[in-house]
PyMOL CGO cylinders between C-alpha atoms (Angstrom):
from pymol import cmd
from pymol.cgo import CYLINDER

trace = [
    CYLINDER, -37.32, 30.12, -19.10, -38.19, 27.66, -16.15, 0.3, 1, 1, 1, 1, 1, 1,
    CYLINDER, -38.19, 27.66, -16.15, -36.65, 27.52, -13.23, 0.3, 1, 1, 1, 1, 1, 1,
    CYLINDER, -36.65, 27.52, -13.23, -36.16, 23.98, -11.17, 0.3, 1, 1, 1, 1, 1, 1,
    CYLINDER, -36.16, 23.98, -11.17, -35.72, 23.84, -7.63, 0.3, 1, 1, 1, 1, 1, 1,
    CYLINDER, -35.72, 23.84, -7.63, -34.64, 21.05, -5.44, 0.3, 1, 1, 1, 1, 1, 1,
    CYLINDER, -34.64, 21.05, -5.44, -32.64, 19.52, -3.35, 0.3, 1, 1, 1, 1, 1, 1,
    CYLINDER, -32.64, 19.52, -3.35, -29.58, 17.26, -3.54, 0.3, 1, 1, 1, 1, 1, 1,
    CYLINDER, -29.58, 17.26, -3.54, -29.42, 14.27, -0.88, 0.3, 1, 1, 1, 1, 1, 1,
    CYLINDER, -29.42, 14.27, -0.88, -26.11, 13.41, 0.02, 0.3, 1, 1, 1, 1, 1, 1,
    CYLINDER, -26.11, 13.41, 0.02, -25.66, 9.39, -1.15, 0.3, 1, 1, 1, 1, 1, 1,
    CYLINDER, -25.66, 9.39, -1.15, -25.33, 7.13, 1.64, 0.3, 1, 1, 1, 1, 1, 1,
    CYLINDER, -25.33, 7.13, 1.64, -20.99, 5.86, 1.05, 0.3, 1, 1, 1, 1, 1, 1,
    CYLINDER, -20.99, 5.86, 1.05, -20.90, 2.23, 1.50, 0.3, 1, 1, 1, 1, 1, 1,
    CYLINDER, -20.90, 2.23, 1.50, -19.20, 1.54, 4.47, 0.3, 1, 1, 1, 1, 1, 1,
    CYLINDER, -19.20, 1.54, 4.47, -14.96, -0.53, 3.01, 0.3, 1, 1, 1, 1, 1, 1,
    CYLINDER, -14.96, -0.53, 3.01, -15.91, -4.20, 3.13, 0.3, 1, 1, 1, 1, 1, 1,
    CYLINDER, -15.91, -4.20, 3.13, -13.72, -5.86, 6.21, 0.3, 1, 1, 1, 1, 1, 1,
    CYLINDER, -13.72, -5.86, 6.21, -11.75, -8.14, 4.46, 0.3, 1, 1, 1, 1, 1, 1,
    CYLINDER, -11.75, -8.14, 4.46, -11.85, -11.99, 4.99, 0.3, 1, 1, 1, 1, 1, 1,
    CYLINDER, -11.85, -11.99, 4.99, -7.90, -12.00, 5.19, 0.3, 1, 1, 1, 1, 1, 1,
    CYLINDER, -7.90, -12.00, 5.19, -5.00, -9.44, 5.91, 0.3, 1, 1, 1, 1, 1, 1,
    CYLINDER, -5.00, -9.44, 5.91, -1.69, -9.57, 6.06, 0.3, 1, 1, 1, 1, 1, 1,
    CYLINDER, -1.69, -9.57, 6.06, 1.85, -7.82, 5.91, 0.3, 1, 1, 1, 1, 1, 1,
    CYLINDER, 1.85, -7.82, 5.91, 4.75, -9.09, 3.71, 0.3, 1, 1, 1, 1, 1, 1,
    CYLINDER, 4.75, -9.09, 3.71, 8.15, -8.11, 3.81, 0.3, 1, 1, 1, 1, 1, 1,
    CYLINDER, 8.15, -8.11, 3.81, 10.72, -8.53, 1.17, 0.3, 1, 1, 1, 1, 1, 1,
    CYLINDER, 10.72, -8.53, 1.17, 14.35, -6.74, 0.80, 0.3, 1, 1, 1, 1, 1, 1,
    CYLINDER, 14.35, -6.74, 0.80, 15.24, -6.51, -2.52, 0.3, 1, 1, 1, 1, 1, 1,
    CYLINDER, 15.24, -6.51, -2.52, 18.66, -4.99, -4.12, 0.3, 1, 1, 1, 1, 1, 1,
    CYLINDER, 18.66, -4.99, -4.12, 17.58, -1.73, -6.31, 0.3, 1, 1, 1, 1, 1, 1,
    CYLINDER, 17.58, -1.73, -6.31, 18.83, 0.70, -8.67, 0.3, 1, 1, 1, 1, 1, 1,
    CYLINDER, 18.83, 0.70, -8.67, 19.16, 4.10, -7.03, 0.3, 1, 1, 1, 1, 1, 1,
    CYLINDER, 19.16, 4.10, -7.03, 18.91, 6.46, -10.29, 0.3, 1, 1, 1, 1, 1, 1,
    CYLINDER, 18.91, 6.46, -10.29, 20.20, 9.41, -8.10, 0.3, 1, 1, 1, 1, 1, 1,
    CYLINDER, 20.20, 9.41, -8.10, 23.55, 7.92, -6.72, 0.3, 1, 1, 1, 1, 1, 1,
    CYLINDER, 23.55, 7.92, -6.72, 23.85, 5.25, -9.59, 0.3, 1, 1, 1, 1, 1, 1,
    CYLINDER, 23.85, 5.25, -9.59, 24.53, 2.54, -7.01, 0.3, 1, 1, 1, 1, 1, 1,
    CYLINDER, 24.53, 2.54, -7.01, 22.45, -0.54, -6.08, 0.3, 1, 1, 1, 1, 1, 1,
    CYLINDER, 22.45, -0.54, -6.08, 21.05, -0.67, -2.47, 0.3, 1, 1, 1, 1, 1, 1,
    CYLINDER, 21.05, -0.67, -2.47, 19.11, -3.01, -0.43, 0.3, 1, 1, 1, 1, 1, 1,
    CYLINDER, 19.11, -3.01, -0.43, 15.83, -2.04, 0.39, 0.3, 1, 1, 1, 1, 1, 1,
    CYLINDER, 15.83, -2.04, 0.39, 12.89, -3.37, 2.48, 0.3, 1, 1, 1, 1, 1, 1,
    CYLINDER, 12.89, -3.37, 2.48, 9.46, -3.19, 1.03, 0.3, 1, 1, 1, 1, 1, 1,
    CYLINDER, 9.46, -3.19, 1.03, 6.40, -4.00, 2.85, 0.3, 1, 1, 1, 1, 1, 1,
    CYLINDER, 6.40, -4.00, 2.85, 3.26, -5.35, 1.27, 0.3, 1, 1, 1, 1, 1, 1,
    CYLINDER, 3.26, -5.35, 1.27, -0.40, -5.02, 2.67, 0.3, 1, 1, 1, 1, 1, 1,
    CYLINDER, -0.40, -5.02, 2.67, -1.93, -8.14, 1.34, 0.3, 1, 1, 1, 1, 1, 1,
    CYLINDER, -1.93, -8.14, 1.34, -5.67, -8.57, 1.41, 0.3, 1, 1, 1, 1, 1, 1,
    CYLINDER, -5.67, -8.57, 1.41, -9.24, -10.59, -0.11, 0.3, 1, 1, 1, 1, 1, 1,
    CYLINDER, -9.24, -10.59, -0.11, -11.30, -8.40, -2.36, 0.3, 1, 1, 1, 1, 1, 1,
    CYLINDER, -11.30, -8.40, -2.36, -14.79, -10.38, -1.78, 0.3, 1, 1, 1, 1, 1, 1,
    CYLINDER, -14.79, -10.38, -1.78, -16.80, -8.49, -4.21, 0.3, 1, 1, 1, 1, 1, 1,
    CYLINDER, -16.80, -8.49, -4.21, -14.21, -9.36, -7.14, 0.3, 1, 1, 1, 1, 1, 1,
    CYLINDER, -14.21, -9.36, -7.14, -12.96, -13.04, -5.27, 0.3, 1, 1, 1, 1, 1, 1,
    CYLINDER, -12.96, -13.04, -5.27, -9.05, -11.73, -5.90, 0.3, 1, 1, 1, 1, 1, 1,
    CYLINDER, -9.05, -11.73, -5.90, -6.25, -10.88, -3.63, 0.3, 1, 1, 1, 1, 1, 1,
    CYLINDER, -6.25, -10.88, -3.63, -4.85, -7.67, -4.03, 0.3, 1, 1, 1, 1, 1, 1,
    CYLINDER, -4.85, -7.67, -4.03, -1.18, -6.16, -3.19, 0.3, 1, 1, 1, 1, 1, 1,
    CYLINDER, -1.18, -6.16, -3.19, -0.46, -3.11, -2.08, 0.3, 1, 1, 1, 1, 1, 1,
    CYLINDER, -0.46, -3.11, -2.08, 2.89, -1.15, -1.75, 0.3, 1, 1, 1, 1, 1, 1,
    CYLINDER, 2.89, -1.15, -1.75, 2.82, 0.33, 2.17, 0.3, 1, 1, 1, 1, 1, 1,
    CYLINDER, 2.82, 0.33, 2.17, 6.54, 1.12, 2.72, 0.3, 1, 1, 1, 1, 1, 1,
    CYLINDER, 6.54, 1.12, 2.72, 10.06, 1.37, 0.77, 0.3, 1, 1, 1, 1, 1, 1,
    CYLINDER, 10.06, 1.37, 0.77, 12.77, 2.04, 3.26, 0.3, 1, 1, 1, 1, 1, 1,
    CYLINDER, 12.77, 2.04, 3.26, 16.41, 2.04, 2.55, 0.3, 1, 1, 1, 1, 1, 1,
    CYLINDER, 16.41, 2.04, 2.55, 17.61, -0.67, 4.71, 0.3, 1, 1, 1, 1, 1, 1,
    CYLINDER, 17.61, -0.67, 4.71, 20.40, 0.39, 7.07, 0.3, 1, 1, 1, 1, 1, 1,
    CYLINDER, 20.40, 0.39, 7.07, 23.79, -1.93, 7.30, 0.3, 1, 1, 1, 1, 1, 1,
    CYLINDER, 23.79, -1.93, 7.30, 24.33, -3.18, 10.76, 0.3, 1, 1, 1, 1, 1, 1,
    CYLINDER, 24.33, -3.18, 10.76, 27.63, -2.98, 12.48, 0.3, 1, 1, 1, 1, 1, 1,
    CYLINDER, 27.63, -2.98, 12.48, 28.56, -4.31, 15.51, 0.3, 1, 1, 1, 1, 1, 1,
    CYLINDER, 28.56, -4.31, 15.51, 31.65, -3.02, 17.19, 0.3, 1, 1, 1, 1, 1, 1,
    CYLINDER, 31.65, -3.02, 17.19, 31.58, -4.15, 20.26, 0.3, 1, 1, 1, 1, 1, 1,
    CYLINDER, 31.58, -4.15, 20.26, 32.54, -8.06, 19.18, 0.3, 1, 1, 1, 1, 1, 1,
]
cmd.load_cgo(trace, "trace")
């Protein structure tokens, strides 16, 4: 039986590309709430940015907050 000996180098990790174009997007949108079966009004924020290596935009989900109603009482 041989034996090998050697050594692993850690790979270099490539350094995330700084994208060309970022952005945040808001929407509120009226969802179902399985747990209280009611509909509520939520506010969902969007990180929006340019993939260069694949030349598309991608999306991603960065917050889902219920959004609270506003009262003003002192009117």
């Amino acid at each position: 039986m041989s034996r090998v000996v050697g050594c692993i180098a850690a790979l270099p990790v490539p350094a995330f590309p700084a994208a060309v174009e970022a952005r945040w997007e808001a929407q509120n949108r009226t969802v179902w709430n399985e747990l209280e079966h009611a509909s509520e009004e939520r506010e969902l924020v969007y990180e929006i940015g340019w993939i260069a290596e694949r030349g598309i935009w991608r999306r991603f989900l960065r917050t889902n907050r219920k959004v609270q109603s506003c009262t003003n009482h002192a009117l």
